[in-house]
N, C-alpha and C positions, 0 to 999 in steps of 0.2 A: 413886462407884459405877460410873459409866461411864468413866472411866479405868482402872479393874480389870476389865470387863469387856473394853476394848477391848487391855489387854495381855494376855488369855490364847488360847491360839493355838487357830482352830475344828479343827486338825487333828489326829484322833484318837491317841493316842500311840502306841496300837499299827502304826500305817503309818507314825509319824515314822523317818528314818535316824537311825541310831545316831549317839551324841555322838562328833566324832573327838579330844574332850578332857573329862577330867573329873577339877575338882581341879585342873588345871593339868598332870594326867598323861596321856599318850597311852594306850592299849590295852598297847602293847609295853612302858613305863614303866610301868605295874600291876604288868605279867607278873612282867617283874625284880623290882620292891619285893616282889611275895609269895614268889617262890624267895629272894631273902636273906634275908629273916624267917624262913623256916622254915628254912634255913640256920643261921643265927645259932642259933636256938632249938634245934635238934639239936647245936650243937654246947656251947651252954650246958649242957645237958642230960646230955650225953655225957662232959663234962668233969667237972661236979659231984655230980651223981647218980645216974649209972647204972653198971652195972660192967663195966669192959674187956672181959667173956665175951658183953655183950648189945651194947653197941656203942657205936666209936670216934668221936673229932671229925673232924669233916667236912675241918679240914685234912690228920687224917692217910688218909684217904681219898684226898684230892687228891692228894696226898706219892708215895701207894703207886700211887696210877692212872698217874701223870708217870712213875716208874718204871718200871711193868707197860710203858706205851706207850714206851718206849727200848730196851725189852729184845726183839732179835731173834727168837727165838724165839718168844715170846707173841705177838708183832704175825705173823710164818709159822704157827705150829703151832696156836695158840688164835684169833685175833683173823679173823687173814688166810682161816682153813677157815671161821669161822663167817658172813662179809661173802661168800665164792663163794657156798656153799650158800643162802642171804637170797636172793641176785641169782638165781642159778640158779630155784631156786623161785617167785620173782614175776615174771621173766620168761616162764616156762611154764605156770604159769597164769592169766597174762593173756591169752597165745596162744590156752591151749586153753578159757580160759572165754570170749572174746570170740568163737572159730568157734564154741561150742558154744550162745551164747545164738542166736548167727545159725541156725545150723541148726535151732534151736527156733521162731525167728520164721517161717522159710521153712517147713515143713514142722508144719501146726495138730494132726495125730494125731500127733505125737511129741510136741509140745507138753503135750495133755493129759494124754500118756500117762506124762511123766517129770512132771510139775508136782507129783504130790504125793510123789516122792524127793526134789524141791529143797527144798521146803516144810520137811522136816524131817531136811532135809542135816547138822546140828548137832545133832541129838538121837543121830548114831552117836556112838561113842567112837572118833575117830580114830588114838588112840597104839595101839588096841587091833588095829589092823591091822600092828603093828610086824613081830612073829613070822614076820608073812605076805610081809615086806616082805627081812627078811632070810634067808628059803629062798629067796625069787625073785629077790632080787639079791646076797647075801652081805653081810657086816657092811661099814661103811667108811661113805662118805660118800653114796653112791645112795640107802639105805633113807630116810635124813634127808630127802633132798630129794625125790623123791619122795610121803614122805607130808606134808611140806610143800606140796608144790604141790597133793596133794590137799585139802590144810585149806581152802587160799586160793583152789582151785577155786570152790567153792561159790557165795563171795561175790559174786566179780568175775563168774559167769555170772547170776547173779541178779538183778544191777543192769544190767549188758547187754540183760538179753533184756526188763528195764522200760523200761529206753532203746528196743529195738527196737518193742516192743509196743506205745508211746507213738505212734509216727507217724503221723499223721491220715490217713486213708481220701483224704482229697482230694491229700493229698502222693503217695500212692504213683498215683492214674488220673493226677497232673500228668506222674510221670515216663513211665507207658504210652503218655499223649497225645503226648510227645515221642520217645516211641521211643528209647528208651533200653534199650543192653543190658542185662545182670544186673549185671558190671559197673562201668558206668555212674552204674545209680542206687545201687548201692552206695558207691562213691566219692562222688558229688557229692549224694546227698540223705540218704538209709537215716544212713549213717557221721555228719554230720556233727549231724542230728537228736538223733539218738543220744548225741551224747558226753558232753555233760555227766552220763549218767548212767556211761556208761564208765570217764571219769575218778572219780568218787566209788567204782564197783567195785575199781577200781587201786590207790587211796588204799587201802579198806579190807583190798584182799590184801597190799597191803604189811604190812600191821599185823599181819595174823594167818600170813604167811611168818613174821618175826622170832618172833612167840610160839610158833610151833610148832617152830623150827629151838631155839632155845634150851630146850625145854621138855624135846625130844627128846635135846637134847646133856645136860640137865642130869640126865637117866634112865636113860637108854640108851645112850650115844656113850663112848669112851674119850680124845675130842677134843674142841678146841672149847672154846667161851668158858660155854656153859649148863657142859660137866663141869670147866672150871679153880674153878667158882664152889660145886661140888658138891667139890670134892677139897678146898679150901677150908672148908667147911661142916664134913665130915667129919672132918679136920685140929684144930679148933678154930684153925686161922688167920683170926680174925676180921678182923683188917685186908685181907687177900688178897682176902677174902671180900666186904667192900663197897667195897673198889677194882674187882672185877669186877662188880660191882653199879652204879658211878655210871658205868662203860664201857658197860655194856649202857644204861643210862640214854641216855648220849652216842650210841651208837652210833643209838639209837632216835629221838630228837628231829631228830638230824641227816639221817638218811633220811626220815623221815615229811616231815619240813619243806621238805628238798631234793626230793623227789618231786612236794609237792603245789605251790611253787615253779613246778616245768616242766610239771606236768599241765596246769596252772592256766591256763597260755600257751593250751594248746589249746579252753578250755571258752568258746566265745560267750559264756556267760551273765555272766563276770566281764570282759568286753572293755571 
């Protein structure tokens, strides 16, 4: 009895760190064993019972994707517009949601005054600004990004301005005590306070740049990787169709991952 009591651990399980093996499989070793199983199963599936109009095996996906990605034209005219527009849109509004949560923190009647548009920044229908989007800038590649970067706005000011609004009353009389410009404490306290919420805003506008720049292409655009996947659909070219499907897949994992990668650099709290 006292050797069972004295192997079980007083520390509550919920503060235990996570196991870095389980099974004898690391985290990233799950990851993989569950994408091949359901791999495998889609294509068992695809193969024996289901019919080539609802959807193909996963090799010939891979077959048509390795293709699609050698073919000039789809990597410039589809691949190549739909990765600027991504970048273009979670560049700019990371810009302007990172000034805009500042400007929120700095300035308390504006604060209150926009807090309840941010609150239900997501309840507008943002494709439904499209119309508006293409009288004031013409059809092509502007309306996309643009109401991309408004989608992604939102978020990335959101979690900023909780990063901002988080700093402790005692941090901001430290930096007055020291006399520190605006500046100053911007750079070396406010910014760096902050970031960890920052980076999670970043992370999240990248997420919602791609779903909106594809969502918008797959609607609206007569370009791009969302409308080859929509001409595709249309077409009854089903193979086309989830070869631009496991790209967008690809393209998605590899930016979120690579993003959150470099962010990740910057966040104290992971150091």
């Amino acid at each position: 009895m006292s050797e069972r009591t004295e192997s079980r651990s007083v520390v509550p399980s919920y503060v235990r760190p996570a196991p870095s093996v389980v099974a004898g499989l690391p985290h990233w070793g799950w990851t993989a064993a569950v994408l091949i199983v359901v791999l495998v199963v889609v294509d068992v599936v695809a193969r024996f019972f289901a019919s080539p109009l609802d959807i193909v095996p996963v090799s010939d996906m891979a077959f048509t994707a390795v293709d699609l990605l050698t073919d000039p034209d789809f990597l410039v005219g589809e691949l190549g517009r739909t990765l600027a527009i991504i970048a273009m849109a979670f560049v700019a509004s990371g810009v302007l949601g990172v000034a805009a949560a500042y400007v929120l923190w700095r300035f308390e009647l504006w604060d209150r005054a926009f807090e309840p548009y941010l609150n239900v920044y997501y309840a507008v229908p943002t494709f439904a600004l499209y119309p508006i989007m293409v009288v004031l800038f013409g059809a092509g590649v502007t309306p996309i990004g643009v109401l991309s970067t408004i989608f992604a706005f939102g978020v990335v000011t959101l979690n900023a301005r909780n990063g901002f609004a988080a700093v402790s009353p005692i941090v901001t009389k430290l930096g007055t005590t020291l006399m520190l410009t605006r500046w100053q404490f911007f750079r070396s306290i406010l910014l760096p306070y902050a970031l960890p919420n920052i980076v999670t805003g970043l992370k999240l506008g990248l997420s919602y740049a791609i779903i909106s720049v594809l969502a918008s292409e797959f609607i609206l655009s007569t370009q791009g990787l969302g409308h080859f996947i929509s001409i595709a659909y249309d077409s009854f070219d089903i193979a086309e169709m989830y070869a631009g499907i496991l790209v967008v897949a690809a393209v998605a994992l590899i930016s979120t991952f690579g993003i959150s990668a470099l962010l990740n650099r910057f966040d104290w709290r992971r150091r």
